[in-house]
VEXBASE-607967 format. One record per residue: x, y, z of N, C-alpha, C in turn; residue number from 1. Coordinates in pm, whole numbers, plus 50000, padded with zeros to 5 digits. Example, Ala and Ser with C-alpha at 12.3 -4.5 7.8 and 13.67 -1.06 7.14 Angstrom:
! residues 2
+-------+-------+-------+-------+-------+-------+-------+-------+-------+-----+
:   n.X :   n.Y :   n.Z :  ca.X :  ca.Y :  ca.Z :   c.X :   c.Y :   c.Z :   n :
+-------+-------+-------+-------+-------+-------+-------+-------+-------+-----+
: 51319 : 49431 : 50780 : 51230 : 49550 : 50780 : 51320 : 49670 : 50780 :   1 :
: 51285 : 49775 : 50708 : 51367 : 49894 : 50714 : 51290 : 50003 : 50787 :   2 :
+-------+-------+-------+-------+-------+-------+-------+-------+-------+-----+
This chain:
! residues 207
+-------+-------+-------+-------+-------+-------+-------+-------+-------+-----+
:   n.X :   n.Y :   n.Z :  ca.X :  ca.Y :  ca.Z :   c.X :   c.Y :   c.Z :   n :
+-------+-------+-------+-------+-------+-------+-------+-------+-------+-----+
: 32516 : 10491 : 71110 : 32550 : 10631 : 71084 : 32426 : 10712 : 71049 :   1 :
: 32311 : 10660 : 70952 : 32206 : 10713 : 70897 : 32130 : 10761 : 71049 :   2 :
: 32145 : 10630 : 71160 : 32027 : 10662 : 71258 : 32105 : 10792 : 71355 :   3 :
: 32230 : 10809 : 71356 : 32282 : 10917 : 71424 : 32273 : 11029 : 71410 :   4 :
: 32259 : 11099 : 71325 : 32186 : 11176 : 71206 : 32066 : 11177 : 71245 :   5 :
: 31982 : 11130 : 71255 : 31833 : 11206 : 71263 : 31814 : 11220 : 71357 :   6 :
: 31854 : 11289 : 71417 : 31765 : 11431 : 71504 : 31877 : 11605 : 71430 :   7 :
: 31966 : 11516 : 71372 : 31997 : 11639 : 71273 : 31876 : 11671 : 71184 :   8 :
: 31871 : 11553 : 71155 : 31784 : 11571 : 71014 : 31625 : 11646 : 71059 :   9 :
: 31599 : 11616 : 71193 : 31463 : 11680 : 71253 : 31473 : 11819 : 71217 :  10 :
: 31619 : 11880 : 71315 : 31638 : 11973 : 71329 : 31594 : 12072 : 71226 :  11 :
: 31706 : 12010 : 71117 : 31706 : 12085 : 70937 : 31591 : 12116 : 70888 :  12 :
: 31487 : 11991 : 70907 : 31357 : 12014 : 70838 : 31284 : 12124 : 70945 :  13 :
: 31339 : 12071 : 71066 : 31215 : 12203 : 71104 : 31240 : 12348 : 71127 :  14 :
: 31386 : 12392 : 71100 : 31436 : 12507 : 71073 : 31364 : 12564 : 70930 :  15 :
: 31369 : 12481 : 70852 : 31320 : 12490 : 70708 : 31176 : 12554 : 70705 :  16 :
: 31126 : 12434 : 70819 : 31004 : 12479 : 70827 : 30943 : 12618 : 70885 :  17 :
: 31047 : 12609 : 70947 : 30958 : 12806 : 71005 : 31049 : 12903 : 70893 :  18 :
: 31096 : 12904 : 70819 : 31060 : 12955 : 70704 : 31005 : 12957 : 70577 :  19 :
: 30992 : 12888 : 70556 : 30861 : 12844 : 70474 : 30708 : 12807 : 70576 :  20 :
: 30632 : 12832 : 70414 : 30426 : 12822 : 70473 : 30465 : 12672 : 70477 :  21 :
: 30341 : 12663 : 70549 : 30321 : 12508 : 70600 : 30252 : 12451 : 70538 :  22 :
: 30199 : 12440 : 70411 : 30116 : 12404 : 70397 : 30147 : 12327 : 70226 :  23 :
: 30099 : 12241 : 70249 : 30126 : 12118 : 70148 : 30092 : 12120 : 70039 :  24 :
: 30203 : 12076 : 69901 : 30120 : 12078 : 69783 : 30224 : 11936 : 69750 :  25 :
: 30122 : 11846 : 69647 : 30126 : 11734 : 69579 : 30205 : 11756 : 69445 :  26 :
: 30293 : 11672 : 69393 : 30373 : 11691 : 69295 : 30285 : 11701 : 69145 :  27 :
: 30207 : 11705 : 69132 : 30089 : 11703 : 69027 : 29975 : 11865 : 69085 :  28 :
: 30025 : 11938 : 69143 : 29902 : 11993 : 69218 : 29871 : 12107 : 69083 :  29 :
: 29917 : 12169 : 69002 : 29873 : 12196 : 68899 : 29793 : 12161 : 68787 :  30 :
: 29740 : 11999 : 68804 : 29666 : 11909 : 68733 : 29544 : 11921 : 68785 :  31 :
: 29401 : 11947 : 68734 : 29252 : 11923 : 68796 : 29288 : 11770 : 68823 :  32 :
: 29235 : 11726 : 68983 : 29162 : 11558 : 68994 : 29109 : 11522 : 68886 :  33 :
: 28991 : 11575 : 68832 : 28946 : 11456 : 68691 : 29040 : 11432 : 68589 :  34 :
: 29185 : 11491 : 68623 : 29260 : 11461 : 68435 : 29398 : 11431 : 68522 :  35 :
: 29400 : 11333 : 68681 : 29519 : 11309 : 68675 : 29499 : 11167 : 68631 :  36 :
: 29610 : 11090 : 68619 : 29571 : 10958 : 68577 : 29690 : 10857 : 68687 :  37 :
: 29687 : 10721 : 68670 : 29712 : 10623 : 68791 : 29863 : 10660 : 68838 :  38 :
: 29934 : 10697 : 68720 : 30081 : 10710 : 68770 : 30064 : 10860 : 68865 :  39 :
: 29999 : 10938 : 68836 : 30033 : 11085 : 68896 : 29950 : 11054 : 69026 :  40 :
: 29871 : 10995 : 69008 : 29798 : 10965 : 69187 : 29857 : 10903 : 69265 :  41 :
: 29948 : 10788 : 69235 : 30028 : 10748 : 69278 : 30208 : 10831 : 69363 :  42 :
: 30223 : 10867 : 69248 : 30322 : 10992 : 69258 : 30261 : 11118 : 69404 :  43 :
: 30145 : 11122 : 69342 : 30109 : 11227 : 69445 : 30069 : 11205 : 69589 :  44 :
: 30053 : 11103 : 69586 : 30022 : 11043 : 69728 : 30168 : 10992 : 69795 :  45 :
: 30219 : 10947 : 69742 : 30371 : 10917 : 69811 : 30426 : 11023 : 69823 :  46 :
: 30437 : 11183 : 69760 : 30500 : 11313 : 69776 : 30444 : 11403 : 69861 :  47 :
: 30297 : 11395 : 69837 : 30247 : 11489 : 69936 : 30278 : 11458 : 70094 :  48 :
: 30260 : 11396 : 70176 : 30305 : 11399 : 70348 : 30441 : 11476 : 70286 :  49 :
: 30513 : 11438 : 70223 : 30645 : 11410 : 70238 : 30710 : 11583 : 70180 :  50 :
: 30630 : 11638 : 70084 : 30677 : 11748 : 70047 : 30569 : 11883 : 70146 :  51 :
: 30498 : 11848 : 70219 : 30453 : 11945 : 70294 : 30506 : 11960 : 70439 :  52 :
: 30598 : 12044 : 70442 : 30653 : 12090 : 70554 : 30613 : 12039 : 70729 :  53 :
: 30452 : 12110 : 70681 : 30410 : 12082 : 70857 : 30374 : 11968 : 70819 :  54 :
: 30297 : 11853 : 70781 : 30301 : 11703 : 70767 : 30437 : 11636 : 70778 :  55 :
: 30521 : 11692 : 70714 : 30628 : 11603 : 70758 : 30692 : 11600 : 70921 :  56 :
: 30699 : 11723 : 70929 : 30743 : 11780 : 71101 : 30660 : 11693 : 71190 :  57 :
: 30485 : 11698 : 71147 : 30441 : 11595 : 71261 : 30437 : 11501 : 71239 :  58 :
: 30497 : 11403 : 71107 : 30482 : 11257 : 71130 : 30617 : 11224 : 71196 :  59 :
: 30738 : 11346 : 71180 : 30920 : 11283 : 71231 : 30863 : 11313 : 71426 :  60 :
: 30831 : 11402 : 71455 : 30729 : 11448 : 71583 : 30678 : 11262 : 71633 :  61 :
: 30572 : 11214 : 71549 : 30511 : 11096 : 71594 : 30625 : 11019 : 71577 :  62 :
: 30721 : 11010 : 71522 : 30824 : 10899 : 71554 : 30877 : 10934 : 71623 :  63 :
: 30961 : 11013 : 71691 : 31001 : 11044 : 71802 : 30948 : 11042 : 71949 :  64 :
: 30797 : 11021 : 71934 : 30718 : 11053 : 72044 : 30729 : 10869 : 72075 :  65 :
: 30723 : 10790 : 71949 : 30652 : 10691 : 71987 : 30808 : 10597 : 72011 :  66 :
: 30896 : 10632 : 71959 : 31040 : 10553 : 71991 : 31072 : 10571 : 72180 :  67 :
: 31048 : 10714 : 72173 : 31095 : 10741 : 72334 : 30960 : 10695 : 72392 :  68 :
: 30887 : 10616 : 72371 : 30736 : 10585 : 72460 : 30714 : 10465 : 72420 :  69 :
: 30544 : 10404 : 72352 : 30547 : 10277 : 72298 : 30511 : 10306 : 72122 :  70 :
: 30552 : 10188 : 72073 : 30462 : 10224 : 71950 : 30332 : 10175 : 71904 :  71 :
: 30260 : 10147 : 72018 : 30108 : 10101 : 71998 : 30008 : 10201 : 71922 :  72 :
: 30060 : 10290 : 71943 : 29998 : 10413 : 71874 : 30022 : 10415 : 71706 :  73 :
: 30115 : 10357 : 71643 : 30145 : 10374 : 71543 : 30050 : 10388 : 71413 :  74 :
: 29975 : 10213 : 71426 : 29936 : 10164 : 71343 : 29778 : 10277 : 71402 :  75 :
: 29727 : 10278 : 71495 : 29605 : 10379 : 71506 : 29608 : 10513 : 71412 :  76 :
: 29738 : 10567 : 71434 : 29758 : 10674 : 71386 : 29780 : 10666 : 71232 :  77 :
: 29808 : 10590 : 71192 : 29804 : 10529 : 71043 : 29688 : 10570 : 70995 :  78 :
: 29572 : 10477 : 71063 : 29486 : 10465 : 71030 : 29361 : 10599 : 71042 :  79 :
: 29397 : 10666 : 71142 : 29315 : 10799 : 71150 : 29356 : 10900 : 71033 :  80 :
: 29485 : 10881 : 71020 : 29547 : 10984 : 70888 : 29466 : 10942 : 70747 :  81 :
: 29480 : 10852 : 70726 : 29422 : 10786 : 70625 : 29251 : 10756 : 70655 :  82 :
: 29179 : 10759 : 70738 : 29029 : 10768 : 70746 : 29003 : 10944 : 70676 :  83 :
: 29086 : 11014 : 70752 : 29037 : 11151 : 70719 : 29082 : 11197 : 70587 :  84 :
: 29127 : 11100 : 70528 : 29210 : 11153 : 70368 : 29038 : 11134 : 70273 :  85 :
: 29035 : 10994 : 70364 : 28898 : 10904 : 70298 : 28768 : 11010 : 70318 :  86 :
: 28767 : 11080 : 70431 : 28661 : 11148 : 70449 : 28604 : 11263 : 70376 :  87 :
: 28753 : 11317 : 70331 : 28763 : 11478 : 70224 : 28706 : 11396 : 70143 :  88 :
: 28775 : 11308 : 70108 : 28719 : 11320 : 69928 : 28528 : 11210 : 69926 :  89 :
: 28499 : 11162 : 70069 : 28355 : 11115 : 70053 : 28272 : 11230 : 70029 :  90 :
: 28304 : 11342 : 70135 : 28260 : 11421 : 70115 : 28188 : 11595 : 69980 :  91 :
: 28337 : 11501 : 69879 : 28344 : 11599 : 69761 : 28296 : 11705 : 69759 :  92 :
: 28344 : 11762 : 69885 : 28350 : 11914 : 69876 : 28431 : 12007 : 69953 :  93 :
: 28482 : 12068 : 69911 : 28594 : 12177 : 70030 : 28553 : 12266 : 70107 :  94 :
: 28607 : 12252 : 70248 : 28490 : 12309 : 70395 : 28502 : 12435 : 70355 :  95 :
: 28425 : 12520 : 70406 : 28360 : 12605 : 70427 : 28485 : 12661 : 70456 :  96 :
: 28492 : 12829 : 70433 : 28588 : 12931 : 70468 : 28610 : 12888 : 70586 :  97 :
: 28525 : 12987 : 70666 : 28581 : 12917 : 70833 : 28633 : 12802 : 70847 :  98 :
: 28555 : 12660 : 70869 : 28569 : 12519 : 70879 : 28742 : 12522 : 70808 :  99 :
: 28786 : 12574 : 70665 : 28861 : 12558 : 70614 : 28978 : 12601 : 70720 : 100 :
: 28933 : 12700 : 70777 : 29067 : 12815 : 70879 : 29077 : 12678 : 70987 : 101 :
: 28924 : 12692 : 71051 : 28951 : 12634 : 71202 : 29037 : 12425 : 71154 : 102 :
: 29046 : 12382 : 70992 : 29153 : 12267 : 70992 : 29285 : 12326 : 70980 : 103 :
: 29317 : 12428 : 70927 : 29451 : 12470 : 70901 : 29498 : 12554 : 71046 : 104 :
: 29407 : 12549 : 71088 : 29436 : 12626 : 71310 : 29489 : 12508 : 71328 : 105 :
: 29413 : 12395 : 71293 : 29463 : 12255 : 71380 : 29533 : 12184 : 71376 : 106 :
: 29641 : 12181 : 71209 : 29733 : 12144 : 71186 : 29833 : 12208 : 71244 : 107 :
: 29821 : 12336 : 71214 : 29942 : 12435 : 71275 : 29948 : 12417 : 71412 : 108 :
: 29830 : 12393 : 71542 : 29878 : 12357 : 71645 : 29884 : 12255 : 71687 : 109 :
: 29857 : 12120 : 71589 : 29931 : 12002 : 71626 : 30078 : 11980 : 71643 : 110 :
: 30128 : 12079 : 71584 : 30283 : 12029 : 71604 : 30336 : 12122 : 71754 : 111 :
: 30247 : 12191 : 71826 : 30264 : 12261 : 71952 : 30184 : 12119 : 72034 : 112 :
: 30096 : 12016 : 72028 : 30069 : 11945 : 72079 : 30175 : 11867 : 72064 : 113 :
: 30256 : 11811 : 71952 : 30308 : 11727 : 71917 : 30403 : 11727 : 72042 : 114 :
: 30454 : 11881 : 72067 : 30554 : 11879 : 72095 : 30541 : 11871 : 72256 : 115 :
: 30415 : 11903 : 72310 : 30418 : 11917 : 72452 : 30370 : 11718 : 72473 : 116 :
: 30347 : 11635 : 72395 : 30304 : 11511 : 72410 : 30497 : 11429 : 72401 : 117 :
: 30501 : 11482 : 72317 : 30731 : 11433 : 72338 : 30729 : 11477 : 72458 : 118 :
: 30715 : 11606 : 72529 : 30771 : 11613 : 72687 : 30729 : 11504 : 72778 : 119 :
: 30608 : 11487 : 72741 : 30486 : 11373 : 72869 : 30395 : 11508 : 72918 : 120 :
: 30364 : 11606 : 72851 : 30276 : 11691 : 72946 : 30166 : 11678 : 72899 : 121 :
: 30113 : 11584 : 72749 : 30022 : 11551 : 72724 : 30003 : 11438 : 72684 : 122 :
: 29873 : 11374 : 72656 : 29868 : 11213 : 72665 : 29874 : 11230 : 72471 : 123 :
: 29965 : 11109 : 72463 : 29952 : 11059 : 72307 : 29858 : 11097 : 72250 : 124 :
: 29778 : 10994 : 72312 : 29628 : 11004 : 72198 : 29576 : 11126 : 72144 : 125 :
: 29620 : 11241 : 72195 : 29571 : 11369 : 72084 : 29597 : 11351 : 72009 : 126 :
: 29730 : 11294 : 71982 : 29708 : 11314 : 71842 : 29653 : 11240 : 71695 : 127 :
: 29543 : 11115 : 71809 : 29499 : 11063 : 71716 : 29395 : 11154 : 71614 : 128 :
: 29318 : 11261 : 71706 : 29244 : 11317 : 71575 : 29270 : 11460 : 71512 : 129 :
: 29404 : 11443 : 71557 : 29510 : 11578 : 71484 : 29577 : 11498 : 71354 : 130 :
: 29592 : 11343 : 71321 : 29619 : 11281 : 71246 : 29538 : 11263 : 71116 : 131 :
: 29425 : 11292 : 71211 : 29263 : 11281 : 71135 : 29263 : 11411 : 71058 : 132 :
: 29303 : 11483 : 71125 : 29289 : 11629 : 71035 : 29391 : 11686 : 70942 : 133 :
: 29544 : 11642 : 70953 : 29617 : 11607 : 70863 : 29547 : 11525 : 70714 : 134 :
: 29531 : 11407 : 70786 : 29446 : 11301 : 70614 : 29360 : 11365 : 70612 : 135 :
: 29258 : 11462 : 70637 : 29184 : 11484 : 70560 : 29222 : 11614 : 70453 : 136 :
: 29315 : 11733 : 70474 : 29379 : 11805 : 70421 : 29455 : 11758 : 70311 : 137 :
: 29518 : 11624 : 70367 : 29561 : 11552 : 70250 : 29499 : 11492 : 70142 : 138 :
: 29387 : 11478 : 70204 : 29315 : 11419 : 70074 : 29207 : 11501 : 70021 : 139 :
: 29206 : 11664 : 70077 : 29119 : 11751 : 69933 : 29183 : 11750 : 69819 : 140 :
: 29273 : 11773 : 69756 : 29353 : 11757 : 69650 : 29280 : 11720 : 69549 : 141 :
: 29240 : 11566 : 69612 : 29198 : 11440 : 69495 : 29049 : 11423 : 69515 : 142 :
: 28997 : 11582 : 69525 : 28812 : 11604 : 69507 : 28806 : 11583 : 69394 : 143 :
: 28737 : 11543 : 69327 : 28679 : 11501 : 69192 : 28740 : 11368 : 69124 : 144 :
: 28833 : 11355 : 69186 : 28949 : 11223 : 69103 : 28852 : 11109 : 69070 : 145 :
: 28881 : 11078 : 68953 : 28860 : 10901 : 68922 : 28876 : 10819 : 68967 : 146 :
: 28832 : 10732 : 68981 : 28877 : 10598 : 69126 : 29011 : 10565 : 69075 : 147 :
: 29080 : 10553 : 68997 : 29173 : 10472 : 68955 : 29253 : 10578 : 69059 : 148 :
: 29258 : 10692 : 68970 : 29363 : 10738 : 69040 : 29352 : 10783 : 69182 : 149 :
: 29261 : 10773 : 69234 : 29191 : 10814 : 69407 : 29251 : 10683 : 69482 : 150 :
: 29198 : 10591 : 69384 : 29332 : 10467 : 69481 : 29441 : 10453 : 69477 : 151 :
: 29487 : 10496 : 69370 : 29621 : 10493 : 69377 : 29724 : 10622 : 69460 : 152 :
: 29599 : 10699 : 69487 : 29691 : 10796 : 69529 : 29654 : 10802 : 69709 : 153 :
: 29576 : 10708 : 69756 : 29493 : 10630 : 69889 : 29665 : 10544 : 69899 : 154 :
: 29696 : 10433 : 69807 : 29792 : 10373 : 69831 : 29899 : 10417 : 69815 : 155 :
: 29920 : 10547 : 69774 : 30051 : 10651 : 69800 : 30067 : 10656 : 69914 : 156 :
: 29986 : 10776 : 69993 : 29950 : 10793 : 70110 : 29973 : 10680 : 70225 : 157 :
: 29946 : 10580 : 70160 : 29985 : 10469 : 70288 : 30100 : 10427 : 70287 : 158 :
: 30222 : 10425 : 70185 : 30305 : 10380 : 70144 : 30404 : 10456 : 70202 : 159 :
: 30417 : 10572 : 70172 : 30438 : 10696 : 70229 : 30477 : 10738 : 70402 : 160 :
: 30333 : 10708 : 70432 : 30341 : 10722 : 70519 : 30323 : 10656 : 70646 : 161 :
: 30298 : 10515 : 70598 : 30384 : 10413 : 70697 : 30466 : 10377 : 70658 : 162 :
: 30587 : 10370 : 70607 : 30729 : 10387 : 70569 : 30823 : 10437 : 70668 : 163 :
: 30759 : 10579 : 70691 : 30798 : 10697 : 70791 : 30789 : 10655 : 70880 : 164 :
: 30643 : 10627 : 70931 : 30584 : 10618 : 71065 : 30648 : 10459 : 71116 : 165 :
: 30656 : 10345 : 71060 : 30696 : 10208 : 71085 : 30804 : 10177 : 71078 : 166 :
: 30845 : 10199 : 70926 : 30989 : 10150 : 70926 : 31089 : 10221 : 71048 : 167 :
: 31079 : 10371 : 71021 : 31145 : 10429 : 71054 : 31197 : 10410 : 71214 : 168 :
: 31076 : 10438 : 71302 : 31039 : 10352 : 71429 : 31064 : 10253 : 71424 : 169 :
: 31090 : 10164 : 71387 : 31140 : 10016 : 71390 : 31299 : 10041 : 71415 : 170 :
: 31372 : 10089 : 71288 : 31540 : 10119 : 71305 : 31537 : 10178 : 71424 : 171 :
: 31466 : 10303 : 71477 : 31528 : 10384 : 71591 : 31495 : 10282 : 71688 : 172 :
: 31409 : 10211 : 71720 : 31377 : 10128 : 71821 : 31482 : 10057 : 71821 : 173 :
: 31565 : 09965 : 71735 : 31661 : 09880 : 71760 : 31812 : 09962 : 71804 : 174 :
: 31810 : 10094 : 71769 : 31941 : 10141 : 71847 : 31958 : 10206 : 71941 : 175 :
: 32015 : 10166 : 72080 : 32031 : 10248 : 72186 : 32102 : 10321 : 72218 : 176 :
: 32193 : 10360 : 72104 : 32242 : 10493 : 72072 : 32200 : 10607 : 72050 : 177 :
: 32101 : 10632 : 71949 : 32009 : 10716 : 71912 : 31850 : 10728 : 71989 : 178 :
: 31880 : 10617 : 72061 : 31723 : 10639 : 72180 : 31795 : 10712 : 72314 : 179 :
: 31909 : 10716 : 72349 : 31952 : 10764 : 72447 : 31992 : 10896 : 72400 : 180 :
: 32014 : 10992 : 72288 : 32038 : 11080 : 72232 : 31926 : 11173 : 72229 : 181 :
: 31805 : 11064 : 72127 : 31677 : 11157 : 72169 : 31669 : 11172 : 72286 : 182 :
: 31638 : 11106 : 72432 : 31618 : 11094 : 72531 : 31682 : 11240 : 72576 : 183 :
: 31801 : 11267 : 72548 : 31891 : 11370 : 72575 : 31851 : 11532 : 72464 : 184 :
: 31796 : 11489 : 72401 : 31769 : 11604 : 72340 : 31601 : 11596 : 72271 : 185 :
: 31545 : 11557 : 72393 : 31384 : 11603 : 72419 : 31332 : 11729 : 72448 : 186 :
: 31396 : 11765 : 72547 : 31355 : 11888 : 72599 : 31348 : 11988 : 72474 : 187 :
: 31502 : 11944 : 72418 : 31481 : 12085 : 72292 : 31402 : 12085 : 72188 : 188 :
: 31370 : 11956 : 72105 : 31302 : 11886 : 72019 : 31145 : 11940 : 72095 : 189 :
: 31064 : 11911 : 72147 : 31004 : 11965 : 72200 : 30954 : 12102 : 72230 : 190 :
: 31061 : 12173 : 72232 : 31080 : 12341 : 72278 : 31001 : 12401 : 72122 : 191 :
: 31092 : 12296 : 72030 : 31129 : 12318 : 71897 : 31020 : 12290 : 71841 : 192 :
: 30941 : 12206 : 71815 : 30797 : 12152 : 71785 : 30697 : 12264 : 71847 : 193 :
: 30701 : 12314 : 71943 : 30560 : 12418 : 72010 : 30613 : 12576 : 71942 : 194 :
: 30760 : 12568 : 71930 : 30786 : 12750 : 71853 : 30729 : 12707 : 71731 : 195 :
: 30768 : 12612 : 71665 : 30662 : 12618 : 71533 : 30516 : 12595 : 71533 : 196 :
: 30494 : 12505 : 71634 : 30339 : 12544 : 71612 : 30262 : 12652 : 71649 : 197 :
: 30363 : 12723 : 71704 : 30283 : 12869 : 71745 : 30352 : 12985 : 71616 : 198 :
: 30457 : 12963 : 71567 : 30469 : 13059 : 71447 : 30386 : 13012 : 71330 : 199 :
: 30308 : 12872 : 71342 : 30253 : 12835 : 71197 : 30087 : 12903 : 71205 : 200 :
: 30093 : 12854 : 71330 : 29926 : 12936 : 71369 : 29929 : 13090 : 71377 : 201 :
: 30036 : 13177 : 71347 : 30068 : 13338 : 71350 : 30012 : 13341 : 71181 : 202 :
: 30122 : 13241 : 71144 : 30064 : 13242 : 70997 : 29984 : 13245 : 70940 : 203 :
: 29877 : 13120 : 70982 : 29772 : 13113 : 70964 : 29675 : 13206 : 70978 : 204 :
: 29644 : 13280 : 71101 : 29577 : 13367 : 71154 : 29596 : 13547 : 71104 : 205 :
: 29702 : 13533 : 71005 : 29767 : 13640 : 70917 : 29727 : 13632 : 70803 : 206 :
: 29703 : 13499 : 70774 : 29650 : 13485 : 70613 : 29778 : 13518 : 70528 : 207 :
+-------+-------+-------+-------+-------+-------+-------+-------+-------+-----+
């Protein structure tokens, strides 16, 4: 029953999402990094994908892409999300105005890639370093953090969000009920993924 339901559940969130900003905040995001401590990094890394609108849209996007296709991509994409989380915070510092626009351009039109890569009009692999630019957004947050809590909120993030990305893909893979459903309601899912990535990038470009 749960797996019949989600492409409702796509739907909901991404209705949600074009009214509301896209843009992600961590359940602690009122806390400076140097004064969160292991439980709130933790906390915050398992909430953030999950409470930011356009992150969530493109990781339910990558499960959908990869159920109706293969899921060899999965574990790559794991791993690019999470390199670029690693990269913000090596870097300990937040890009540049511009640099800052042209990652938040690229989130907002990943989910217009997302969505033309569900049709087949583009190859997967974009979105390996649209994944990359997700984790790294995800992981300015935790500029300055303490290691304790920088790992723990590294092993949020993974927890999180291979949960989504694996488990989830795993159940839809075993039912051919709900793979023949998506199959049937691609075109719109799709349609639906590029109107938001083109109303999130209006946004963006509106400030």
């Amino acid at each position: 029953m749960v797996l019949r339901i989600a492409p409702l559940v796509m739907g909901g969130v991404a209705a949600l999402a074009a009214a509301l900003p896209g843009w992600a905040h961590h359940p602690f995001e009122g806390v400076e990094p140097q004064n969160l401590n292991l439980f709130q990094g933790l906390v915050s890394g398992l909430g953030h994908p999950l409470l930011g609108t356009d992150h969530l849209v493109f990781l339910l996007a990558i499960v959908m892409i990869t159920a109706l296709t293969t899921r060899r991509w999965l574990l790559p994409l794991l791993a690019s999300g999470l390199a670029g989380s690693g990269l913000a915070v090596l870097l300990s510092a937040a890009p540049e105005p511009g640099l800052g626009l042209a990652l938040e351009l690229a989130v907002a039109l990943s989910l217009a890639v997302a969505g033309l890569a569900h049709r087949g009009w583009l190859p997967a692999w974009l979105l390996l370093p649209l994944m990359g630019v997700h984790g790294f957004l995800l992981g300015e947050p935790m500029i300055g953090a303490e290691p304790t809590p920088l790992l723990a909120y590294g092993l949020g993030l993974f927890l999180s969000q291979g949960a989504l990305l694996l488990v989830v893909s795993a159940l839809l893979a075993r039912s051919r009920s709900i793979l023949a459903l998506l199959q049937k309601l691609r075109l719109a899912t799709a349609t639906l993924l590029m109107v938001l990535g083109v109303i999130w990038t209006i946004q963006v470009l509106r400030g």
